[in-house]
N, C-alpha and C positions, 0 to 999 in steps of 0.2 A: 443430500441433494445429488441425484443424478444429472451430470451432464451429458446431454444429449448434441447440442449446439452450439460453438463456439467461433463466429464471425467475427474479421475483424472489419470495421462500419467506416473509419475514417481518421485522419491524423492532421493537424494542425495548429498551430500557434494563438489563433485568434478567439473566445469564450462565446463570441457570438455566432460563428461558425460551428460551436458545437452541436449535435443532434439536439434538435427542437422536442422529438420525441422526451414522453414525458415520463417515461420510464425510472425506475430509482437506477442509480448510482454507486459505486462503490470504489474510490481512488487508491492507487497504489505510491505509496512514494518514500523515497530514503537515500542516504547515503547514496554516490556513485560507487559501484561493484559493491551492493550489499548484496546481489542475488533476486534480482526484484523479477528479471525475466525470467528465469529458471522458475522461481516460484508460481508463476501465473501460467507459464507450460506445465508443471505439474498440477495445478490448481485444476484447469482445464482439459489435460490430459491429451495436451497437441503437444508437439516436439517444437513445432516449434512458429506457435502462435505470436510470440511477443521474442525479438529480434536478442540472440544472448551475446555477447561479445566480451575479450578478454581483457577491450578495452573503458576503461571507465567513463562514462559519460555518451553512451551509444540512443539512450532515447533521447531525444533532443524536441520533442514533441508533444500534445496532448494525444492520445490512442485512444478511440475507442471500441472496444469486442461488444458485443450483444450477446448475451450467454443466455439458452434454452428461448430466445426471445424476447424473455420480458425481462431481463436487466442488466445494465453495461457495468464490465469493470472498465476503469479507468488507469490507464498506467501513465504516469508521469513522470518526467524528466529527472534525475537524481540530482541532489544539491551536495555543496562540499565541492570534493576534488576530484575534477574533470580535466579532461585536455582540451581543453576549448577555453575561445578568447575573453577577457573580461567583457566584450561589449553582449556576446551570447550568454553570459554567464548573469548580467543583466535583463536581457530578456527575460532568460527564464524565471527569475525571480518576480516580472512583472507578469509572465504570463502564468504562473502559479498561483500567485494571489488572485491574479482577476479572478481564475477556478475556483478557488476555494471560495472569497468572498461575491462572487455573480451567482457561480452555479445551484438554482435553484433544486435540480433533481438529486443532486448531492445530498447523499443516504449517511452516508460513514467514511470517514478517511482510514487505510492501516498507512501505519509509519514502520516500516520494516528499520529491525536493529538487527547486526550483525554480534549473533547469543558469542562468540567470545569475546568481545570487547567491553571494558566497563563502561557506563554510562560517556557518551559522546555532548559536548556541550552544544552542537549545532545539530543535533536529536532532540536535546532538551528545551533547546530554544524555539523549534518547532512544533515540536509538542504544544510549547507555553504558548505559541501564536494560535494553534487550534484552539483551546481556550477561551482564548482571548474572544475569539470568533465567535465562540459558540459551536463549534463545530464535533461533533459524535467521533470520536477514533478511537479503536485499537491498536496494539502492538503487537508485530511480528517478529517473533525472534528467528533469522533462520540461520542456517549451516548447522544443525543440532547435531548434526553426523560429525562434526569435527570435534565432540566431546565425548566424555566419556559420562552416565546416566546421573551420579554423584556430583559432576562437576557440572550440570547442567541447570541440575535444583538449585546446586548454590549460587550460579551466576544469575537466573532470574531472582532469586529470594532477595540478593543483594541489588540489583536492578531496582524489584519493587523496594526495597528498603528505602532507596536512595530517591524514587519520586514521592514517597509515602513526605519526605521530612517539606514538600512545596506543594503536595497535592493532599486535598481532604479525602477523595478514594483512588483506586488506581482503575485503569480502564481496562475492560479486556483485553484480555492478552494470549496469545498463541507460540507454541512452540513448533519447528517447523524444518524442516531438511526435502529439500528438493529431489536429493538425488535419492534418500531413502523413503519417499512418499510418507515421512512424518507431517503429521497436521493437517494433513488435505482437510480430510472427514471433518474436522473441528472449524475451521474456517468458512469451508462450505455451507455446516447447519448452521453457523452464525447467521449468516447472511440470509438463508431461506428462512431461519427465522424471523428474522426480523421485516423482510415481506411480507409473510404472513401477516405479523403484526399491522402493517402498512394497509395491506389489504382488508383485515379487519377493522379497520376505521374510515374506510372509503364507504 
């Protein structure tokens, strides 16, 4: 998928304020400083489309870009550990559920994992609520640059090992480095694929 077009449309707390338009969906979300901005500027090919900061917990909002026109990503607020007060840190947990469980234009979630860490229990318990939901996601693994190619294979292999032994398949998944434009291409045809598909049943 070429991007051509990368708006950003609007930002806000509230599910019913979100674009009406009926467009598909694609939500970003994980860990605070997993890399969630850096990735969607590279993803998009802006410098600096989605706000990167070296502090964790800098989206504090629902975003949304309109990419080529016809489909928003969505980046949301990062869970975990943030410098913000438990009654925000509240919020956000209500205004993330409202998204996931309201939003009807809601195509696919990615849950970005930060590829050196072993499996994170509040990844995993996220995960398990998509699930739960019913909800389409992948996983992003990124910092891929911070490994070396051998150490890379085996921290996903053991990744999937370790959802294989709660999950009957594992979901698509991506490998990914923001600052060495690993994964773009992969991510991208994800997503035009699966419009396609979308589109093909309309």
């Amino acid at each position: 998928m070429l991007i051509k077009t990368a708006e950003f449309i609007v930002s806000n707390s509230d599910v019913e304020k979100c674009p009406k338009n009926p467009l598909p969906e694609y939500a970003f979300i994980g860990r605070s400083n997993v890399g969630k901005s850096s990735l969607i500027n590279m993803l998009t090919n802006h410098k600096n489309l989605a706000k990167t900061s070296g502090k964790p917990g800098k989206t504090q909002l629902i975003n949304h870009f309109l990419i080529n026109k016809n489909w928003f990503l969505v980046d949301l607020p990062g869970y975990g550990y943030a410098r913000v007060s438990k009654t925000a840190k509240k919020k956000f947990q209500k205004f993330i559920t409202d998204y996931f469980e309201k939003r009807r234009q809601l195509i696919s979630a990615f849950v970005l994992v930060d590829i050196r860490h072993e499996p994170q229990n509040i990844d995993l318990e996220f995960m398990e609520y998509l699930g739960l939901q019913q909800i389409p996601f992948g996983i992003i693994f990124t910092k891929a640059d911070k490994l070396k190619p051998k150490a890379i294979e085996r921290h996903v292999d053991d990744y999937c090992q370790h959802l294989l032994k709660t999950w009957e398949a594992l979901p698509p998944y991506f490998v990914t480095s923001s600052s060495k434009q690993i994964g773009r291409d992969e991510v991208l045809q994800f997503i035009d694929d699966t419009n396609n598909e979308i589109n093909a049943m309309i």
